[in-house]
N, CA, C and O atoms as a DFTB+ gen file, in Angstrom:
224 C
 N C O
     1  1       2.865      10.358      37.160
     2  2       2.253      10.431      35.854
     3  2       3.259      10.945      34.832
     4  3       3.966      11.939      34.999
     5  1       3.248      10.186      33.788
     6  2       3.896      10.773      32.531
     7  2       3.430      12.056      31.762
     8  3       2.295      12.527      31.838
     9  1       4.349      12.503      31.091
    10  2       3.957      13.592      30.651
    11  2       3.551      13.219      29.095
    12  3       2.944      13.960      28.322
    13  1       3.815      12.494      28.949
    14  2       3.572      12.163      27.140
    15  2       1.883      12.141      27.204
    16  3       1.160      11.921      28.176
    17  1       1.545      12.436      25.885
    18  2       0.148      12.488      25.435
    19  2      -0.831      11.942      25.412
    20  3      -0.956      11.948      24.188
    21  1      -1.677      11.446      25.753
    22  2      -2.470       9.997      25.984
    23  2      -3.733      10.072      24.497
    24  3      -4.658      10.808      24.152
    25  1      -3.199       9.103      24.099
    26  2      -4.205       9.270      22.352
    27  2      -4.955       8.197      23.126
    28  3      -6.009       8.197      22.489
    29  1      -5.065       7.546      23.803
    30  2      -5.740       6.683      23.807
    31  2      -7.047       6.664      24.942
    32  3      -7.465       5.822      25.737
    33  1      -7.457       8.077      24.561
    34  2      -8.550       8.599      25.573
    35  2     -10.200       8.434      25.080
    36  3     -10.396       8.525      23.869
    37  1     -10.843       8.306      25.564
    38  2     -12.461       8.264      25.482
    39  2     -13.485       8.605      24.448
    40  3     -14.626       8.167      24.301
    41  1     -12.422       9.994      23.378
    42  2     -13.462      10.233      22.407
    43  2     -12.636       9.745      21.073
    44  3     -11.557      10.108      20.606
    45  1     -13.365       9.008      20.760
    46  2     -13.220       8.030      19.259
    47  2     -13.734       9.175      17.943
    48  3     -14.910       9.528      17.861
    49  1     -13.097       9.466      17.364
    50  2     -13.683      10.394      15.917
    51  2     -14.039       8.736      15.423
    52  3     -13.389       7.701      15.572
    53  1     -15.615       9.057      14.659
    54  2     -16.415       8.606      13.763
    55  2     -16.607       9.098      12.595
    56  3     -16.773      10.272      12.264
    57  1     -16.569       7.850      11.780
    58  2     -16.690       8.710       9.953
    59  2     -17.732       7.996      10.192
    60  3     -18.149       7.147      10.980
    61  1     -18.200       8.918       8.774
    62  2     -19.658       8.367       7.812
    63  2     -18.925       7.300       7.144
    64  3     -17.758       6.975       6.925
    65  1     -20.761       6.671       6.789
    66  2     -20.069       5.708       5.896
    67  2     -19.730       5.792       4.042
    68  3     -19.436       5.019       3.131
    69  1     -20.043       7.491       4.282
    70  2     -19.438       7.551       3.012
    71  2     -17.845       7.860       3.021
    72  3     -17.004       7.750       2.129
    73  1     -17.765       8.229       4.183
    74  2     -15.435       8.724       4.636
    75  2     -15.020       7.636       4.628
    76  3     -13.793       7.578       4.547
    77  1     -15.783       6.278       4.703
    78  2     -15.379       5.246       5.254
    79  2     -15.018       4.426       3.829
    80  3     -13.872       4.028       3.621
    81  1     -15.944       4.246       3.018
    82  2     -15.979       3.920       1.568
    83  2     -14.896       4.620       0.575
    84  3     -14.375       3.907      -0.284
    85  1     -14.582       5.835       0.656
    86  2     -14.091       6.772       0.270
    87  2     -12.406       6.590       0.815
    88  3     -11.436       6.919       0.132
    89  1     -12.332       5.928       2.343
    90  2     -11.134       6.000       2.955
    91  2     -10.593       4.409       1.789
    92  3      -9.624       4.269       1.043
    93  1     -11.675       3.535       2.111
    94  2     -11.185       1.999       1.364
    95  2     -11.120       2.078       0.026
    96  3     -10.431       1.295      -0.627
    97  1     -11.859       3.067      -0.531
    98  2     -11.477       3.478      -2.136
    99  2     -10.233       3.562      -2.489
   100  3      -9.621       2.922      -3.345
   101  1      -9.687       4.864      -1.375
   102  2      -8.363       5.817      -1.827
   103  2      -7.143       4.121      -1.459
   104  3      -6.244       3.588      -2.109
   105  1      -7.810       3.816      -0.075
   106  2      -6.364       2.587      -0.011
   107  2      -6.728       1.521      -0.877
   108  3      -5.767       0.753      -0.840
   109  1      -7.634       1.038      -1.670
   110  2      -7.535       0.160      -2.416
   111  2      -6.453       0.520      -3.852
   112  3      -5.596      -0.119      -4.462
   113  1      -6.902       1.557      -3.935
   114  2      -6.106       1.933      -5.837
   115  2      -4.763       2.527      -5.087
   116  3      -3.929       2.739      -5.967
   117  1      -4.275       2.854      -3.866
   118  2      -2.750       2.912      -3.786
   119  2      -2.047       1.394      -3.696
   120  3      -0.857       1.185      -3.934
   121  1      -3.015       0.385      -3.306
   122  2      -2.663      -1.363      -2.992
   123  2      -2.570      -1.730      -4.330
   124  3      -1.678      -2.453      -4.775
   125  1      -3.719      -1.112      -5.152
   126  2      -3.119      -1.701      -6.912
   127  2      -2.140      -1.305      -7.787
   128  3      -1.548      -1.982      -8.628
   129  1      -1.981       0.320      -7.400
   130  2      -0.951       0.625      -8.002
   131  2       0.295       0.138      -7.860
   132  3       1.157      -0.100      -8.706
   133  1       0.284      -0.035      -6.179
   134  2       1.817      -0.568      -5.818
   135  2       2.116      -2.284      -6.344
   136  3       3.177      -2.802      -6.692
   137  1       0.993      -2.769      -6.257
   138  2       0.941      -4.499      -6.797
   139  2       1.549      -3.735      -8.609
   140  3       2.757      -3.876      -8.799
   141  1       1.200      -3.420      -9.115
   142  2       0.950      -3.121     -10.294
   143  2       2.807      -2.621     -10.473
   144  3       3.517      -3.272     -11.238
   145  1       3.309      -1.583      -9.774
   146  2       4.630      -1.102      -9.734
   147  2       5.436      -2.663      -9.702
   148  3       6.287      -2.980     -10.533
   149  1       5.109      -3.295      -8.893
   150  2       6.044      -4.429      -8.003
   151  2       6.035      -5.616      -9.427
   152  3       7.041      -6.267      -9.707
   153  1       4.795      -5.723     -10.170
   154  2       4.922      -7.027     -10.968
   155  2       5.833      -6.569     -12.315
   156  3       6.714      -7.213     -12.886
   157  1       5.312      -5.249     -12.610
   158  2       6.313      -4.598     -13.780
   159  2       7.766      -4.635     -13.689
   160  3       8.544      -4.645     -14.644
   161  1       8.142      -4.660     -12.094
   162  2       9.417      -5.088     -11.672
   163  2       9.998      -5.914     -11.960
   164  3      11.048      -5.937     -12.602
   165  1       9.016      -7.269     -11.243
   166  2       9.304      -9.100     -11.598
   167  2       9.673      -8.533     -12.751
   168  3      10.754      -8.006     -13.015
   169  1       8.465      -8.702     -13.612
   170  2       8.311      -8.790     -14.998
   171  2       9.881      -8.547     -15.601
   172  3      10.677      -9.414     -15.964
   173  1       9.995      -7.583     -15.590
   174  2      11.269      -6.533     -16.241
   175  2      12.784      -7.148     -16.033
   176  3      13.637      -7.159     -16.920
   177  1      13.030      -7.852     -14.181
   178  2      13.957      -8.451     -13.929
   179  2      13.907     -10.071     -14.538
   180  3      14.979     -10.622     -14.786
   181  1      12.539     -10.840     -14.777
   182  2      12.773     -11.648     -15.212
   183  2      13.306     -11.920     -16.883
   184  3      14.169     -12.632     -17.398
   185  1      12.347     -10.999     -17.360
   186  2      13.027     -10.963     -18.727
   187  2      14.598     -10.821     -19.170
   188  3      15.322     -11.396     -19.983
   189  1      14.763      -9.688     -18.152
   190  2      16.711      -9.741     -18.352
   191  2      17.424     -10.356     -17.733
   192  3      18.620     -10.076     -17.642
   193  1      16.739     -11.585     -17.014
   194  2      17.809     -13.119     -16.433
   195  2      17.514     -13.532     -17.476
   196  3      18.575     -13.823     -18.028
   197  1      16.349     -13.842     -18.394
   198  2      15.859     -14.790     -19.596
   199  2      16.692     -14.304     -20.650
   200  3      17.026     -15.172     -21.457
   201  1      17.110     -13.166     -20.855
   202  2      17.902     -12.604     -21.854
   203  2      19.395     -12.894     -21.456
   204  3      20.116     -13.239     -22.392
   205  1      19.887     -12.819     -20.388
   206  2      21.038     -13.131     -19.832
   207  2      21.599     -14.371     -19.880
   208  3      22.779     -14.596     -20.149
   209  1      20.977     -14.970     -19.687
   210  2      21.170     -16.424     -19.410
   211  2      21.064     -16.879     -20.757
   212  3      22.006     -17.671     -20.771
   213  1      20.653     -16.917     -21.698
   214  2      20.410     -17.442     -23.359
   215  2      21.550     -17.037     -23.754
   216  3      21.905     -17.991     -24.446
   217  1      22.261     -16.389     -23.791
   218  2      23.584     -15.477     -24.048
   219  2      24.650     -16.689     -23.621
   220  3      24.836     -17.079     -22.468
   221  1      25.242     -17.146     -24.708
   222  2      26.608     -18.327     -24.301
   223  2      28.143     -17.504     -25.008
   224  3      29.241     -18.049     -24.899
């Protein structure tokens, strides 16, 4: 037998379904913020190829 930890034993922690709502709340608005970080990105890099590139 190994000595490492076995997580993968018999008692399952259960949320309510308000921890549960509450858990998909908190990861939904970190999924928008980061969508939200990432397009301001595009956004920002595309404009300064569009600015770059017009430049002769």
């Amino acid at each position: 037998m190994s000595d490492a930890p076995d997580y993968n034993n018999d008692t399952e922690e259960c949320l309510s379904e308000e921890e549960v709502e509450e858990l998909m709340v908190r990861t939904s608005r970190k999924q928008v913020r980061s969508d939200y970080r990432r397009s301001l990105g595009s956004e920002a890099s595309r404009r300064y190829c569009d600015l770059n590139t017009g430049k002769d």
